[in-house]
C-alpha positions in Angstrom: 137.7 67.8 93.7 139.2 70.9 94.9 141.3 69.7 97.6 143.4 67.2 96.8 146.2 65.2 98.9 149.0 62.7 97.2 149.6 59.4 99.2 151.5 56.8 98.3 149.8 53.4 99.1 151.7 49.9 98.9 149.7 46.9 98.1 150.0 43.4 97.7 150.2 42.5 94.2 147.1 40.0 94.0 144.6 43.8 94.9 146.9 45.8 92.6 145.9 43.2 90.1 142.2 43.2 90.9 142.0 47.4 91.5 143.6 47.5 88.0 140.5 44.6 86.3 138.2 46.9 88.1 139.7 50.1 86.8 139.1 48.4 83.2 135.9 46.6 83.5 134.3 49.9 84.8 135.9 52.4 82.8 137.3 54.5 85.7 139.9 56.6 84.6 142.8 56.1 86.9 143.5 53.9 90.2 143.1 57.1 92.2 139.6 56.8 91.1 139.3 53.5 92.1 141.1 53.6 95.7 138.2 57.0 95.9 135.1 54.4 95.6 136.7 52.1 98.2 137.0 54.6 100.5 133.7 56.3 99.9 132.3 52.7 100.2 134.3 51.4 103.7 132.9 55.5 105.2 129.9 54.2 104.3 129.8 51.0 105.5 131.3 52.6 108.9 127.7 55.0 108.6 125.3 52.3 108.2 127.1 50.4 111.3 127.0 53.7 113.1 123.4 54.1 112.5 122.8 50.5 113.7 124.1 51.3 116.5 122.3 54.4 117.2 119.1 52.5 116.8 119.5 49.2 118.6 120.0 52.1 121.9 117.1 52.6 123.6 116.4 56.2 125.0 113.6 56.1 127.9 113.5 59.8 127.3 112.8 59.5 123.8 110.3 56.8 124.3 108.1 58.9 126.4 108.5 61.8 124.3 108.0 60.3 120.7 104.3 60.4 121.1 103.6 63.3 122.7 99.8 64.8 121.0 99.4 62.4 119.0 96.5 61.2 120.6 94.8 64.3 121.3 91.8 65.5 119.8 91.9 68.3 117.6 
């Protein structure tokens, strides 16, 4: 990782406890590590709700456009 910023994060001591048995359980190197994943994992989670979104809207524009020569001959 080229850039890198330091934080400090305060957690309660039950998810210090558990980031620490994950840390172990999955051989990840240090708790930055760890806190990394989650991130990567809520961003992604954020994405796949974005892109739900995105879907579910319905574009008449889109709609009419989609299918344009497909049905011509060739």
């Amino acid at each position: 990782m080229n850039n890198v910023e330091r934080i400090s994060v305060s957690l309660p001591t039950p998810l210090v406890r558990f980031l620490e048995h994950y840390q172990a359980i999955n051989a990840v190197k240090t708790r930055s590590e760890v806190l990394e994943r989650a991130v990567l994992l809520l961003r992604q989670e954020n994405l796949i709700e974005e892109y739900r979104q995105s879907a579910s809207e319905n574009d008449p524009a889109w709609n009419v456009t989609v299918g344009d020569g497909l049905n011509e001959p060739y």
